[in-house]
Backbone bond lengths (Angstrom), bond angles and torsions (degrees), N, CA, C in turn:
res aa  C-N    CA-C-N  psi(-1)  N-CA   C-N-CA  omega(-1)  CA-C   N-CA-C  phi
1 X - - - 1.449 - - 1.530 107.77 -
2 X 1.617 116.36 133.66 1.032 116.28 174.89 1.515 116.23 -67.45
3 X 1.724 104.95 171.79 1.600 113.34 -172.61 1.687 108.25 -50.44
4 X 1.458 99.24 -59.89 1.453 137.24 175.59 1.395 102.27 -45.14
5 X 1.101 150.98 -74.44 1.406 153.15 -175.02 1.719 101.41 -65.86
6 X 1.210 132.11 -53.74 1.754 108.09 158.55 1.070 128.51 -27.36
7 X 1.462 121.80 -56.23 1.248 142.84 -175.64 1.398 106.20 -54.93
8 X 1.371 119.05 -64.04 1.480 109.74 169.89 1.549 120.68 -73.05
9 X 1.062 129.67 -23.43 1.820 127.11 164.58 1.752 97.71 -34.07
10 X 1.553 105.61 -66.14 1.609 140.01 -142.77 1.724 81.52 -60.36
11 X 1.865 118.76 -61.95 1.429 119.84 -159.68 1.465 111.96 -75.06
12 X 1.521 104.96 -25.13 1.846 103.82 172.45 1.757 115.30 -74.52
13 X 1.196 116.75 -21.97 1.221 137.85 -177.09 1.911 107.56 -70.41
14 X 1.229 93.46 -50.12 1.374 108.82 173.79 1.675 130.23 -55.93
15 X 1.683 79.68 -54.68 1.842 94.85 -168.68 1.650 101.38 -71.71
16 X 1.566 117.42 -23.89 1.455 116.81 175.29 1.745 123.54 -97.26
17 X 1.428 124.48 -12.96 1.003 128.94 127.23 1.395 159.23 -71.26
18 X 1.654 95.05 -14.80 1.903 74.91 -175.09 1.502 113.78 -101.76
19 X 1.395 132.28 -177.84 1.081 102.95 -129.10 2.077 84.34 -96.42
20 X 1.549 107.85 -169.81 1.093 97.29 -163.16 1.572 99.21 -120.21
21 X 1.469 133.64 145.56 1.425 119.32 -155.60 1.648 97.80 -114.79
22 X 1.504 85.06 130.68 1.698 98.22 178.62 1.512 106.61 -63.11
23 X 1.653 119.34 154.89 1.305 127.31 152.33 1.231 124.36 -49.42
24 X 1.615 149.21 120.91 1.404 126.25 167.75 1.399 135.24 -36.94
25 X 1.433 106.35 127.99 1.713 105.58 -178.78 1.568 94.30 -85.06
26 X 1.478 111.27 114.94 1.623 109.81 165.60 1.596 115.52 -103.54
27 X 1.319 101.68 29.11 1.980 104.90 168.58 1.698 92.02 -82.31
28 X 1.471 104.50 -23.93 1.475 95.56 -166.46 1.834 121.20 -75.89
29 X 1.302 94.70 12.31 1.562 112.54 -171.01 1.647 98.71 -60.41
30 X 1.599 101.55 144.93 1.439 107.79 179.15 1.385 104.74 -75.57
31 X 1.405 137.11 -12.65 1.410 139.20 -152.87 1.502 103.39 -148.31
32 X 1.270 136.53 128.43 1.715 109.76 150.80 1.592 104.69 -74.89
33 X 1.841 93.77 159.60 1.732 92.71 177.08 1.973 101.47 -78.02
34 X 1.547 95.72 159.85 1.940 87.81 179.56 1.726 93.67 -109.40
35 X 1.590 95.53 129.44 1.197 122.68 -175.12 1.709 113.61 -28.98
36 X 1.886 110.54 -45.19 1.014 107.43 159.94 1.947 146.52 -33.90
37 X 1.531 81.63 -24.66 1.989 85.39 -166.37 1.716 86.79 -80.88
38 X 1.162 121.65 4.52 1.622 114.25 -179.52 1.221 115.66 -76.61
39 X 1.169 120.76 -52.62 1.446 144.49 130.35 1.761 130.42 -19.58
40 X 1.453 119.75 -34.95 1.062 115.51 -174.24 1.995 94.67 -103.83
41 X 1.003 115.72 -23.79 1.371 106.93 -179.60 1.666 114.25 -94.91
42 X 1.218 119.24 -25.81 1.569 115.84 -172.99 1.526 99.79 -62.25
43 X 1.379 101.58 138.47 1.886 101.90 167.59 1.533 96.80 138.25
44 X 1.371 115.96 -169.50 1.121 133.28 178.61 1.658 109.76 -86.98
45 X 1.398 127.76 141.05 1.347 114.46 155.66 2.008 103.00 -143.30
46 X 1.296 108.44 -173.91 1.339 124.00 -144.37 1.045 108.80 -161.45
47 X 1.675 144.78 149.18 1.149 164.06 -172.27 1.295 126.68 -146.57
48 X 1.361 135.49 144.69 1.455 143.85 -161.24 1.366 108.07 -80.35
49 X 1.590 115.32 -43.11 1.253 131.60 -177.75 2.052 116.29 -62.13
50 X 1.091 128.42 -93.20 1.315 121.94 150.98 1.287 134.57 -64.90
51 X 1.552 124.55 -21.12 1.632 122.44 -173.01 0.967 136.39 67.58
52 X 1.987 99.52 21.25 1.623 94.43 -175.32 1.448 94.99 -84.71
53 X 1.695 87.02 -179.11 1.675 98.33 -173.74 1.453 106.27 -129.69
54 X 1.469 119.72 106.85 1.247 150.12 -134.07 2.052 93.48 -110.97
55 X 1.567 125.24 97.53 1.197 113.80 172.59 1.382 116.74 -110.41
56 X 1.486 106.19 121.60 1.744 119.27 175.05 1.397 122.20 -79.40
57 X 1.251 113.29 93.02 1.368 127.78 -164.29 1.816 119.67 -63.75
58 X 1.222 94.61 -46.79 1.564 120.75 -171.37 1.550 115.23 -163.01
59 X 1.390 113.51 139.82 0.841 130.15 161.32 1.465 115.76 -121.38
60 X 1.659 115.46 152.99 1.348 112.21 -167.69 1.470 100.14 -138.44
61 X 1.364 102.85 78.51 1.865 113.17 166.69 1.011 126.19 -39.33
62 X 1.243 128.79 18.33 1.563 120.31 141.15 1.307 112.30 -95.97
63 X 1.196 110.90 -60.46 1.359 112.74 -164.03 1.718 103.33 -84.21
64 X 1.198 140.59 -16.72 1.269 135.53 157.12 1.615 93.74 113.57
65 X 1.409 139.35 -31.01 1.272 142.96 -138.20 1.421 90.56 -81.41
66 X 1.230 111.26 142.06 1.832 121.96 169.06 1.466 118.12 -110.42
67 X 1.064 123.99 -173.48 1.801 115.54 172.65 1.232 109.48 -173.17
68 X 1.285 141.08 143.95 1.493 129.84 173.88 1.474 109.96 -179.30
69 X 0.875 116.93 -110.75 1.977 108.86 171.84 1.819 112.02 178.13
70 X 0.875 86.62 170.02 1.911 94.06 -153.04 2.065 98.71 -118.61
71 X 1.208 126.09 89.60 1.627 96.68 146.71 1.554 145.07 -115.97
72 X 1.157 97.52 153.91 1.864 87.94 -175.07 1.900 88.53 -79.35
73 X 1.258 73.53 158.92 1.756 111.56 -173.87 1.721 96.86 -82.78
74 X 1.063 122.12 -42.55 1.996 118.18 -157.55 1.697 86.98 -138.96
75 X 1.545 96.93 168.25 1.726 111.51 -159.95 1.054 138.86 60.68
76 X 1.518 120.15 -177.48 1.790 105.68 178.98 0.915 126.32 -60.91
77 X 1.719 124.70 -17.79 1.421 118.38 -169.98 1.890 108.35 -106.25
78 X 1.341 105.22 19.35 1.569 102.30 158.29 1.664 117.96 -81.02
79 X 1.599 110.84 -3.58 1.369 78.78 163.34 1.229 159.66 -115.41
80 X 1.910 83.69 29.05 1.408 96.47 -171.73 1.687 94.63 -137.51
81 X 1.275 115.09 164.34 1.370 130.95 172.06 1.372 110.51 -88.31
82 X 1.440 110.82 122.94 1.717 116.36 -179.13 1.923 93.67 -91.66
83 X 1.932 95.26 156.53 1.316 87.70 174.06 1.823 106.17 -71.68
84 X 0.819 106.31 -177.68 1.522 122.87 -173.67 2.208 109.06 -152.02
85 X 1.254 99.16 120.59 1.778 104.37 -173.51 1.850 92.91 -143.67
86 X 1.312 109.44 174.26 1.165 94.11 -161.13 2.115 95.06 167.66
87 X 1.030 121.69 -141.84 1.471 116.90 -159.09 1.200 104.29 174.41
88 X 1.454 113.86 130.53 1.631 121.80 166.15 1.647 108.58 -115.55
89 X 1.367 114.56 146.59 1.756 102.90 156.99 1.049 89.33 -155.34
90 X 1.747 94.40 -175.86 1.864 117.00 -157.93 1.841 118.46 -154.57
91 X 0.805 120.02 113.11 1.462 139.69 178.23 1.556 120.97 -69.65
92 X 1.013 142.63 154.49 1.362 122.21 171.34 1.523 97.31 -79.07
93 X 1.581 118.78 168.34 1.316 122.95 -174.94 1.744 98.80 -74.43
94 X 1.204 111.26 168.53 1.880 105.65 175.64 1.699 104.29 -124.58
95 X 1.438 136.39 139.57 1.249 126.54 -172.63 1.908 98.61 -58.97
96 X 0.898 99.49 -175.38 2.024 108.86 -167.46 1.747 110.15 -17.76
97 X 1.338 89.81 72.40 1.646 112.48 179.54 1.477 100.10 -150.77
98 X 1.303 120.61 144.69 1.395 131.64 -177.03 1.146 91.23 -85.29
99 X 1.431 109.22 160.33 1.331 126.00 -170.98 1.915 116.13 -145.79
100 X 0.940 124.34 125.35 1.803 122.04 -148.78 2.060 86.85 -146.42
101 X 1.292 91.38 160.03 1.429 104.98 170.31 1.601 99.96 -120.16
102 X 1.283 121.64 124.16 1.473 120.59 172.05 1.362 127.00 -68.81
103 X 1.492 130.89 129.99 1.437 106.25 179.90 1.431 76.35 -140.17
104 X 1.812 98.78 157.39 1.128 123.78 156.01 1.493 123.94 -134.15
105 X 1.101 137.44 157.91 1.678 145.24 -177.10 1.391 114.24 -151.92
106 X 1.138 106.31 146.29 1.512 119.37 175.21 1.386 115.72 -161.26
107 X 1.743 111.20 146.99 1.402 117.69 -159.10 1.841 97.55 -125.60
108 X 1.174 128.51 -177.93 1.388 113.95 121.41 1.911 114.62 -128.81
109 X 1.598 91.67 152.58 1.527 104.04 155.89 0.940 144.93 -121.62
110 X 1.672 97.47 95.15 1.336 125.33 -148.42 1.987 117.95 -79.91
111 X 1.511 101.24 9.60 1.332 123.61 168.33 1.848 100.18 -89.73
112 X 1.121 133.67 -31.88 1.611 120.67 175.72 2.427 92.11 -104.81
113 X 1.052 84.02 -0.31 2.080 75.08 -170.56 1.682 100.85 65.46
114 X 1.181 117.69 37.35 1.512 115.88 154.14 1.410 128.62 -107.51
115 X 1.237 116.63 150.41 1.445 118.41 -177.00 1.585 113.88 -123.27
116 X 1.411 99.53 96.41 1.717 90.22 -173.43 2.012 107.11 -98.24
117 X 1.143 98.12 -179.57 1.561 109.19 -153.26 1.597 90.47 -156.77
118 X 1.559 112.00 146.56 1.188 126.66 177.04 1.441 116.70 -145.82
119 X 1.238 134.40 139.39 1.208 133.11 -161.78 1.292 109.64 -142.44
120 X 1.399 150.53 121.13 1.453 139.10 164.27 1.185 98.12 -174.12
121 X 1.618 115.90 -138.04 1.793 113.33 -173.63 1.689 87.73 -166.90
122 X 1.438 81.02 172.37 1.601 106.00 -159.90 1.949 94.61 -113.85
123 X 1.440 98.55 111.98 1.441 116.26 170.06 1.417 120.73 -134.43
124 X 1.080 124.24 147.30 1.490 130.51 172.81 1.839 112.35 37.70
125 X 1.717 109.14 34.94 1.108 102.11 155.24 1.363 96.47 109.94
126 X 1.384 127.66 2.07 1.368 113.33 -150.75 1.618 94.10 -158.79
127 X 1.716 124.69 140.87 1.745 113.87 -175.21 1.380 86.03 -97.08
128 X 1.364 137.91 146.62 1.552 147.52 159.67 1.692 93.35 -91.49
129 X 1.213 123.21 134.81 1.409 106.97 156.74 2.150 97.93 -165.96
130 X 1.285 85.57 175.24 1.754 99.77 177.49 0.733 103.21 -116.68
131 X 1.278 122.79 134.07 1.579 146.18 -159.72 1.219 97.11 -117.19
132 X 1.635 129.25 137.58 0.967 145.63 -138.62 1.438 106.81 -148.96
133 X 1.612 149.07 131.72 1.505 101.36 -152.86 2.005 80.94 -177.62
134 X 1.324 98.07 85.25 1.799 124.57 -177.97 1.289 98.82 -66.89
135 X 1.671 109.65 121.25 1.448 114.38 161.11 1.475 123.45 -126.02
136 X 1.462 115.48 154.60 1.344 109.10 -135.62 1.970 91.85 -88.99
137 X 1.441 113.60 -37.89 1.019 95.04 166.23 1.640 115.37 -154.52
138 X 1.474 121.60 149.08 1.370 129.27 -163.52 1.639 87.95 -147.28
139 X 1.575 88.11 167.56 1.446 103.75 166.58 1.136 140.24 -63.68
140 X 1.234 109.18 -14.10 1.404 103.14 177.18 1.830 103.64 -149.75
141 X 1.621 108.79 147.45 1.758 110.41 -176.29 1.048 107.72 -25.13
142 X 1.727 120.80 -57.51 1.423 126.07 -128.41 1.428 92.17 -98.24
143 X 1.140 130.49 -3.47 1.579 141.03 -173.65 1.206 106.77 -67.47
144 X 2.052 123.86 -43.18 1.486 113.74 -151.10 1.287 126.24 -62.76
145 X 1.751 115.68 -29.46 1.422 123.67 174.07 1.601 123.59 -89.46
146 X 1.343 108.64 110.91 1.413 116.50 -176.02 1.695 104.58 -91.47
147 X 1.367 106.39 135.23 1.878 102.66 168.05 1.406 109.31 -134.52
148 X 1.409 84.20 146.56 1.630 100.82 176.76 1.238 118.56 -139.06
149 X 1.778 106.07 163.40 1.605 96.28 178.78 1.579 100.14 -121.78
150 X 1.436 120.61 118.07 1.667 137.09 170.62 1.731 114.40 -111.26
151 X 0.652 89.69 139.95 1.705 128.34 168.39 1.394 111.68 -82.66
152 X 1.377 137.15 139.73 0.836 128.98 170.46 1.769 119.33 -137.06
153 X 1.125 114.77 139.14 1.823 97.30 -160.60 1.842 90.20 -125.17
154 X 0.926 112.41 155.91 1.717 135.19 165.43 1.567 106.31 -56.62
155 X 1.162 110.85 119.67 1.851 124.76 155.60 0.908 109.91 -57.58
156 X 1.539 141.06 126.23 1.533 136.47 140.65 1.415 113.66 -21.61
């Protein structure tokens, strides 16, 4: 058997065996999201640390997923808006247990070849999260992952 004819045995074999992946069931959510956090996250927000300006377009309370777009303020990549997607979820509250909504977002800026990532939650008005922030190349292995901790506050 030729190279070429393996190759297709191997990909017809594939596309009719493997297995096939369900859509997420999100009834199965431990929490529904409350209509409110739709409201508290859409808009512009901002940080002390870099100053980008981070916009939450939509959120989709079922599925938790957000989307909107990210720009830096200074350098080459202020002059355009990266997409921005990202994730909300929700827990029931617990009696004398803190209670936080998780969000995460991530863009890339593909003007430095970095891929930053943010992770924390949205409380009292404000996302806390660690910024996480892949670079493609530095001097040394242990160099590529940068972390930080930002704050993030609401634009007028």
């Amino acid at each position: 058997m030729t190279a070429t004819r393996t190759l297709l045995a191997l990909a017809f074999a594939l596309a009719f065996t493997a297995p096939a992946f369900a859509a997420a069931d999100y009834t199965k959510r431990l929490s529904p999201i409350d209509p409110a956090v739709e409201k508290a996250l859409l808009g512009k927000w901002t940080n002390e640390g870099d100053h980008l300006v981070v916009e939450i377009r939509s959120v989709d309370l079922k599925s938790g997923a957000i989307t909107g777009s990210v720009r830096p303020t200074t350098g080459p990549a202020a002059a355009d808006d990266h997409e921005l997607t990202g994730w909300i979820s929700a827990a029931p509250a617990r009696v004398d247990v803190d209670n936080v909504m998780p969000v995460t977002f991530s863009t890339t800026l593909y003007e430095y070849g970095t891929l930053p990532a943010w992770a924390g939650y949205l409380k009292d008005g404000k996302i806390v999260t660690l910024h996480y922030l892949v670079w493609p190349n530095k001097t040394y292995r242990w160099d590529h992952i940068s972390t930080y901790a930002e704050t993030w506050t609401k634009l007028p």
